[in-house]
N, C-alpha and C positions, 0 to 999 in steps of 0.2 A: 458785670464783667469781673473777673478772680484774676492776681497776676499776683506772682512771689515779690514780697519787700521785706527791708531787712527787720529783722526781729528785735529791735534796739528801742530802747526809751531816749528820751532827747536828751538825756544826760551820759547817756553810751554812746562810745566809740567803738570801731574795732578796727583793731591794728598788726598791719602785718612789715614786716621788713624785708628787705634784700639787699645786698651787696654785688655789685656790680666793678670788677677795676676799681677796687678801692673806695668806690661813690655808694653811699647810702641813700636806699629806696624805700622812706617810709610813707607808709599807705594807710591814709586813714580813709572810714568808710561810715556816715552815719545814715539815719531813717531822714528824709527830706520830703516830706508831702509837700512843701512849697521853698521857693526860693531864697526867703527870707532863713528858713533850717539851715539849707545848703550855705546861705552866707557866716553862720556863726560859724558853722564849723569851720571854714577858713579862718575867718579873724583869729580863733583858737588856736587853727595850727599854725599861722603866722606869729602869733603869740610866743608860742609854746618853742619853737625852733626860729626863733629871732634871727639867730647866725647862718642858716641854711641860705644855701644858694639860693635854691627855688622850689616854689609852692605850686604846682603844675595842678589844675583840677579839671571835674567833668562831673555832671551831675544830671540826671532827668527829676523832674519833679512833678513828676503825673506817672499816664501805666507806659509801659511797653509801646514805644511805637509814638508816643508823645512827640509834637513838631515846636510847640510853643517853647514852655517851660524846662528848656535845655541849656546847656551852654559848655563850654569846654574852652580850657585856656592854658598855651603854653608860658608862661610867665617869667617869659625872658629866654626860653630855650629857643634855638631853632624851630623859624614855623614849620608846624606841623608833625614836629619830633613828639608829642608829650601830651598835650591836652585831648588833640582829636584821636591817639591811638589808645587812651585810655578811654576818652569815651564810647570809641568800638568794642570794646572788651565789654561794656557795662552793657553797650544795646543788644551784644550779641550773647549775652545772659540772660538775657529775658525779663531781668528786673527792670520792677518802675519805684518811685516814691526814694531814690539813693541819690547819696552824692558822697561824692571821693574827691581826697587832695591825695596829692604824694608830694613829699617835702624832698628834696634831694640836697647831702651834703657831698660835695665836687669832692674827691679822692686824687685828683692829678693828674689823669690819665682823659684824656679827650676819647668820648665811645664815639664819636661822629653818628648822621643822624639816623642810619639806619640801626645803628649800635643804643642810640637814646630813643626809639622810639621801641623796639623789644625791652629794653629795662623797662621802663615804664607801661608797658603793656603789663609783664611779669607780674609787675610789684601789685598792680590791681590784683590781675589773678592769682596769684599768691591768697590777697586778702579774701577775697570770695570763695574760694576751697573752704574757708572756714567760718565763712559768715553765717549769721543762724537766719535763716528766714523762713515764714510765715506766710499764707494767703488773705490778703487785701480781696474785699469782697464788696465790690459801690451795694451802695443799698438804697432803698427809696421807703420814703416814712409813710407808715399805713396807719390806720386806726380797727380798732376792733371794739364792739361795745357786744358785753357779755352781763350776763346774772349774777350775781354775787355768789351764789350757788357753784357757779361754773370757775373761778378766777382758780381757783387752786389748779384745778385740770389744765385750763388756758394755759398756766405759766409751766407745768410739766410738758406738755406737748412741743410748748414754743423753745422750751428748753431742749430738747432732745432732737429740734430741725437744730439748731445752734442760730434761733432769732431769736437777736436782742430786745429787750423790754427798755424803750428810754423813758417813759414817762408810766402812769398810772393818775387814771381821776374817777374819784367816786362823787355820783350824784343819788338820786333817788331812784333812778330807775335801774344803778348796777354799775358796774362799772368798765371804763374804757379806758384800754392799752394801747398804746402810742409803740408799734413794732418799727425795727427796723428789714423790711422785707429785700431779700436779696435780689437784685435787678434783674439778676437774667434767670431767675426762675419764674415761674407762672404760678399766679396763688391761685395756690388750690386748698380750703379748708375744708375740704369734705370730711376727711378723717377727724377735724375737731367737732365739726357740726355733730356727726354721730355722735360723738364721746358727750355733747354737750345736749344732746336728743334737738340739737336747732336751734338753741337758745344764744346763737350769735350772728351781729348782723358785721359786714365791711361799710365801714361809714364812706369811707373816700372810693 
């Protein structure tokens, strides 16, 4: 399975603003492969805007279409103004593996809920026009045992599908690659077998 996430190290944020009636809509947005990411990043922006009214968030932490690993919370606003309209915005991006706070500083002007639930939809999308993302690729761990003859070729080949090499072990008989083979393709090494005249077996 391939689905766009965001292109962020766990030390990046990305941040977008809006202003709304005087109320500030900040929107942070980091990489959340599990819930425990999603929760720094709040404690962070709770941190970080201490004085803020409210830390509104919504996060999926798996792909696209994820049931478990959700959640969404208006944090003090009117139910259903804040948390689940920004989680719509995220499901209906197509992104997985994210999670978003928006912090809102009150301006004085009451938007009522259909007025605070477009800001907060906004401010996500706002943030995502500019987010960088990348394709998440599940992978399943394979082995390959090759000739020592062969390993220069093995890792150009495996290099130019875009499969990772996580391990390498050499014994006497040559040596064996620990790939990370992409799930929803079907191995097919024919083309290295040729390049290799045969000289590789699929262990698993």
């Amino acid at each position: 399975m391939r689905y766009p996430i965001p292109q962020l190290t766990e030390a990046n944020i990305h941040v977008a603003e809006i202003e709304v009636e005087r109320s500030r809509f900040i929107a942070w947005i980091n990489h959340a492969p599990n819930v425990a990411r999603f929760e720094a990043l709040l404690a962070q922006a709770r941190a970080t805007y201490s004085d803020a009214s409210h830390h509104c968030s919504a996060f999926i932490a798996g792909p696209p279409g994820e049931q478990t690993a959700i959640g969404f919370s208006d944090d003090g606003e009117p139910g259903g103004t804040a948390g689940r309209p920004m989680f719509q915005v995220l499901e209906g991006a197509g992104l997985g593996q994210i999670g978003c706070v928006v912090t809102r500083y009150f301006g004085g002007t009451k938007l009522g809920t259909g007025g605070l639930a477009r800001a907060y939809s906004q401010a996500v999308q706002k943030a995502l026009e500019t987010l960088p993302c990348t394709d998440f690729v599940e992978r399943s761990t394979r082995l390959l045992k090759i000739g020592f003859a062969g390993e220069a070729e093995a890792r150009s080949w495996l290099a130019g599908q875009a499969i990772p090499i996580e391990s390498v072990d050499y014994d006497g008989d040559g040596v064996t690659l620990t790939v990370g083979w992409p799930s929803d393709t079907a191995i097919d090494l024919a083309p290295l077998e040729a390049r290799l005249k045969g000289n590789i077996a699929l262990l698993d």
